[in-house]
C-alpha positions as CSV (number, residue, x, y, z in Angstrom):
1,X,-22.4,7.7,-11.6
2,X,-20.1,5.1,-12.2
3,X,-16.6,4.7,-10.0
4,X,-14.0,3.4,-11.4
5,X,-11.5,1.7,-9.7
6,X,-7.7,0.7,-11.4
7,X,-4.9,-1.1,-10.5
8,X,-6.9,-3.1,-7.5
9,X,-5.7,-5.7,-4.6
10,X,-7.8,-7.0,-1.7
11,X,-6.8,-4.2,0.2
12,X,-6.8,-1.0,-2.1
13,X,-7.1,0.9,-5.2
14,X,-4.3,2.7,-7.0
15,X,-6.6,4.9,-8.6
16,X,-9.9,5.9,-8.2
17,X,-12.0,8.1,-10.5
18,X,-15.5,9.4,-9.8
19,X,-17.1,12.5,-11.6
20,X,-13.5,13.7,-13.1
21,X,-11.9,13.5,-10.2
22,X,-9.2,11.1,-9.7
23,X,-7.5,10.0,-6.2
24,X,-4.6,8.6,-6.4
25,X,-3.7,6.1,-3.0
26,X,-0.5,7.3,-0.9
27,X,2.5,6.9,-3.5
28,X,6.1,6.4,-2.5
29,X,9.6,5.8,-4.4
30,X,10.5,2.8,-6.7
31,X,11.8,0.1,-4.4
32,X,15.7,0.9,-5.9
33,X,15.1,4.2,-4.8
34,X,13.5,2.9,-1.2
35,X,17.2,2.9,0.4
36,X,18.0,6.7,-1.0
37,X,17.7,10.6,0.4
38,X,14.5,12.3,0.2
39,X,15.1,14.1,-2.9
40,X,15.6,10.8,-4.2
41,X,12.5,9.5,-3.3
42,X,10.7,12.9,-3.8
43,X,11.7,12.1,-7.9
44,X,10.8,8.5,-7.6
45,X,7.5,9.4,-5.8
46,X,6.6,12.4,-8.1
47,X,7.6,10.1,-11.3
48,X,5.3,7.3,-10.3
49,X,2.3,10.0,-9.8
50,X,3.0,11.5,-13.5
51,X,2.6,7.6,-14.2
52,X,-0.6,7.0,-12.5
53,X,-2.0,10.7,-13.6
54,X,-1.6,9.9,-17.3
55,X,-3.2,6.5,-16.9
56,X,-6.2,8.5,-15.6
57,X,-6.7,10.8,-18.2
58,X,-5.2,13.9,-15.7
59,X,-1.0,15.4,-15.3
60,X,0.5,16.8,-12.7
61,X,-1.0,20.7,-13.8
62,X,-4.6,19.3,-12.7
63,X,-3.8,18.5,-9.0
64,X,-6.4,19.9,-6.8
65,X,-4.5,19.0,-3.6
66,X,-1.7,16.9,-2.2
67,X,-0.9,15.5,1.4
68,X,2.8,15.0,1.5
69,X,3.7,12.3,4.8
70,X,7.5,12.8,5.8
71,X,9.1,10.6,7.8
72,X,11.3,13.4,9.4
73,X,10.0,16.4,8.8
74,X,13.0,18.6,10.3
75,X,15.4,16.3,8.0
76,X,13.6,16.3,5.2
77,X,11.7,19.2,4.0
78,X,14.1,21.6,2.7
79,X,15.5,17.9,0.2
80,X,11.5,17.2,-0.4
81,X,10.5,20.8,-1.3
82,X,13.9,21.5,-3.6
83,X,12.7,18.6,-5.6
84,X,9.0,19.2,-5.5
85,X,9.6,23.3,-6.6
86,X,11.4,22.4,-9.9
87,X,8.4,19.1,-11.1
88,X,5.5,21.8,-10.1
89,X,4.9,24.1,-13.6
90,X,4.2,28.0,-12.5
91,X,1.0,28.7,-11.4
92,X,-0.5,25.5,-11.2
93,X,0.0,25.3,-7.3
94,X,-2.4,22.8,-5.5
95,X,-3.5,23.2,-2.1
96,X,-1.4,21.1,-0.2
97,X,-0.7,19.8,3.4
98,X,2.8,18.7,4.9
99,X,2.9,16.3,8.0
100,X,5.4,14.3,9.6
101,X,4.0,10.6,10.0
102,X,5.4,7.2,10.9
103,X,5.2,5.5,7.4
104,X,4.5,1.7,7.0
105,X,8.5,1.2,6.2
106,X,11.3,2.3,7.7
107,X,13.1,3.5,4.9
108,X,9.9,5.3,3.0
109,X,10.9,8.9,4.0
110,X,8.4,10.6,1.4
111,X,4.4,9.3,0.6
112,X,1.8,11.6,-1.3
113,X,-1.6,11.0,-1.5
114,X,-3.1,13.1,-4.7
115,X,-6.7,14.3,-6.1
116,X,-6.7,15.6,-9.1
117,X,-9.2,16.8,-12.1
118,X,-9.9,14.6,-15.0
């Protein structure tokens, strides 16, 4: 079984699809958006995984789970969650996993990491 690898650097994969399954790498906002609140960057972020979902052959109604990294989770959860309850269609909740993390950048306040079926 085959896995196929998109959107590739040295370092990492955008996408990844084995066995209709795709994982998508940790996303974050659009670099205009970088310098914005986290419902900002929640959009941004969410926008760029519909992107990367089509271009596998999945959408957003075929996540299986998401691990959402905040940089402040006191600050930003309620902004994050606001956003995230109004892109998320009825009943197709994933399971899902909130943490607070120190992110690569200091001005990424939101990064998902998604699996989702094919």
């Amino acid at each position: 079984m085959a896995i196929q690898r998109q959107l590739t650097n040295e370092r990492m994969s955008q996408i990844v699809i084995h066995q209709n399954t795709v994982y998508l790498s940790g996303q974050v906002a659009a670099d205009d958006d970088l310098n914005k609140d986290a419902a900002t960057q929640t959009r941004s972020t969410l926008q760029e995984i519909e992107s990367l979902l089509a271009q596998a052959g999945s959408d957003k109604t075929r996540i299986l789970s998401v691990t959402i990294y905040l940089k402040d989770i006191d600050a930003d959860f309620a902004a994050m969650n606001s956003v995230w309850d109004q892109w998320l269609p009825a009943g197709t909740a994933p399971a899902r996993a909130t943490v607070e993390a120190k992110l690569c950048e200091p001005e990424i306040l939101v990064e998902m990491s998604v699996v989702a079926a094919i």
